[in-house]
Every structure is written in C-alpha cells, then in structure tokens.
C-alpha positions as CSV (number, residue, x, y, z in Angstrom):
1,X,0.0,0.0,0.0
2,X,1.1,3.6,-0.9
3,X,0.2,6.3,1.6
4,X,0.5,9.4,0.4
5,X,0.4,11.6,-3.0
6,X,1.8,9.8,-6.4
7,X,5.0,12.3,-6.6
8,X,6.1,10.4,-3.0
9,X,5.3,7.2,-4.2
10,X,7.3,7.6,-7.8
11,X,10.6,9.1,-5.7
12,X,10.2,6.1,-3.5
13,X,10.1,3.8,-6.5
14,X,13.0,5.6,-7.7
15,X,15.5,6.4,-4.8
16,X,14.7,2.2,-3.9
17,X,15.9,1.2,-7.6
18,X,18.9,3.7,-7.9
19,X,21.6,1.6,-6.7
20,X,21.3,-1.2,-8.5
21,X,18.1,-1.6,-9.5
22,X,15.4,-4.6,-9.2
23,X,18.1,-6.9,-7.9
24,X,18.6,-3.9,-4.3
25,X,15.5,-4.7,-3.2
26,X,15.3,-6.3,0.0
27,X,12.5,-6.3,2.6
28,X,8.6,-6.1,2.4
29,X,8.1,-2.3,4.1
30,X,9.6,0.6,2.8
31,X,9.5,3.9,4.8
32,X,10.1,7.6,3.0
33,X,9.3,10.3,4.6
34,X,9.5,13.9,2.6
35,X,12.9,14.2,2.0
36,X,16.3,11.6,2.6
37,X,16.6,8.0,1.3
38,X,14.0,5.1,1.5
39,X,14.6,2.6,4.3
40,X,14.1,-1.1,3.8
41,X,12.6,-2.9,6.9
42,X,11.5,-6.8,6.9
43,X,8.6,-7.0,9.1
44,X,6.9,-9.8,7.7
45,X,6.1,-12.6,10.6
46,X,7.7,-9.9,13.3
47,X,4.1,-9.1,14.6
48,X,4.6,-5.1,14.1
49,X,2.5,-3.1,11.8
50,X,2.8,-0.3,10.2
51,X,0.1,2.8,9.2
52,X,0.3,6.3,8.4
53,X,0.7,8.8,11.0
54,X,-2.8,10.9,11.0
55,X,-3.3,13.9,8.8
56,X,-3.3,17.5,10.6
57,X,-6.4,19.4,10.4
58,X,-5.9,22.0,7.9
59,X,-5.8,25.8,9.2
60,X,-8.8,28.4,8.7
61,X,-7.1,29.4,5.4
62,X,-6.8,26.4,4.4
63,X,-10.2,25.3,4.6
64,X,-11.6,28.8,2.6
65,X,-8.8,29.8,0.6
66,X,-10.5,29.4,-2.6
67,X,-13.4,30.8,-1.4
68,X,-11.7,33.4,-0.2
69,X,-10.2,34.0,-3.7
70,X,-13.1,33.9,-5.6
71,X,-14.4,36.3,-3.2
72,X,-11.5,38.5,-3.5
73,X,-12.1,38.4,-7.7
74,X,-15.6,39.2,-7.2
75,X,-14.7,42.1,-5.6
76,X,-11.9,43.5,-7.9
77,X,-14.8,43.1,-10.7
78,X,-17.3,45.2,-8.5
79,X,-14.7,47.7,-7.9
80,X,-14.0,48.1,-11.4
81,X,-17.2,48.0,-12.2
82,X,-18.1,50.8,-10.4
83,X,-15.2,53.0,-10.9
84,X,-14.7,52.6,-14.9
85,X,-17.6,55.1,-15.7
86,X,-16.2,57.5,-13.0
87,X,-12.3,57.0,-14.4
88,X,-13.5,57.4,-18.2
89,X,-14.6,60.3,-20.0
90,X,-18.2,60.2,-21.4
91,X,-18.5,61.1,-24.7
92,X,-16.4,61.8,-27.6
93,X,-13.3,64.4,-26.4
94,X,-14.1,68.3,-27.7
C-alpha cells in the first residue's frame, strides 16, 4: 500500500531502484518520509504493523482559501465596475 500523494510514491520507486536496480531490493516495508533516502525494513512474521501517521487538520485558510479567492475576484470586478464610468470620459473628447 502507498500512503501518500503519487509524486512520494514515484521518488520512493526511484531512490529504492537507484543503486542497482530490481536486484537492491530487499525487505517487504519501505519507509520515506518527505525528504532523505527510503529505508528497507522486513517486518513480515515480526508481529509489528505499520500505518500512516494521522493527517493535521488544515488551518482556517486552508479550509476557505478558494473561497476566499473567488471572493477576493468578485470584488476587484465590482470595484472596477463601479469605478470605470467614473475614471472614463463620457463622450467623444471636444
């Protein structure tokens, strides 16, 4: 199982085969974490398990941040809305 997004899991594949390849594999569990080298563990029949740690509860921003910009370009087009006729001339130039 691959926890995580597909960039991890394609430098995982890659950083385990760099060496030398399909024949440096060893072990069933492979740890990576967001940056350094892959570790190999054998845990299979050792009675430990392995899981994901739990995901952080994103901030306020990061809940509403698109929201927030489609607010924010909703605004700017109001704004400019309303000040175009103010900002250009009306009528031809005498």
């Amino acid at each position: 199982m691959l926890a995580g997004p597909v960039s991890l899991a394609s430098r995982l594949l890659d950083n385990a085969l760099e060496p030398d390849g399909w024949y440096g594999i060893t072990g069933d569990t492979w740890l990576q974490g967001t940056r350094g080298k892959p570790r190999a563990l054998s845990l299979l029949n050792s009675g430990a398990t392995v899981s994901p740690l739990p995901e952080t509860p994103r901030s306020l921003w990061g809940r509403y941040r698109n929201i927030g910009f489609l607010l924010m370009g909703i605004a700017v087009l109001a704004l400019l809305a309303w000040l175009y006729p103010r900002v250009v001339r009306k009528g031809r130039p005498h």
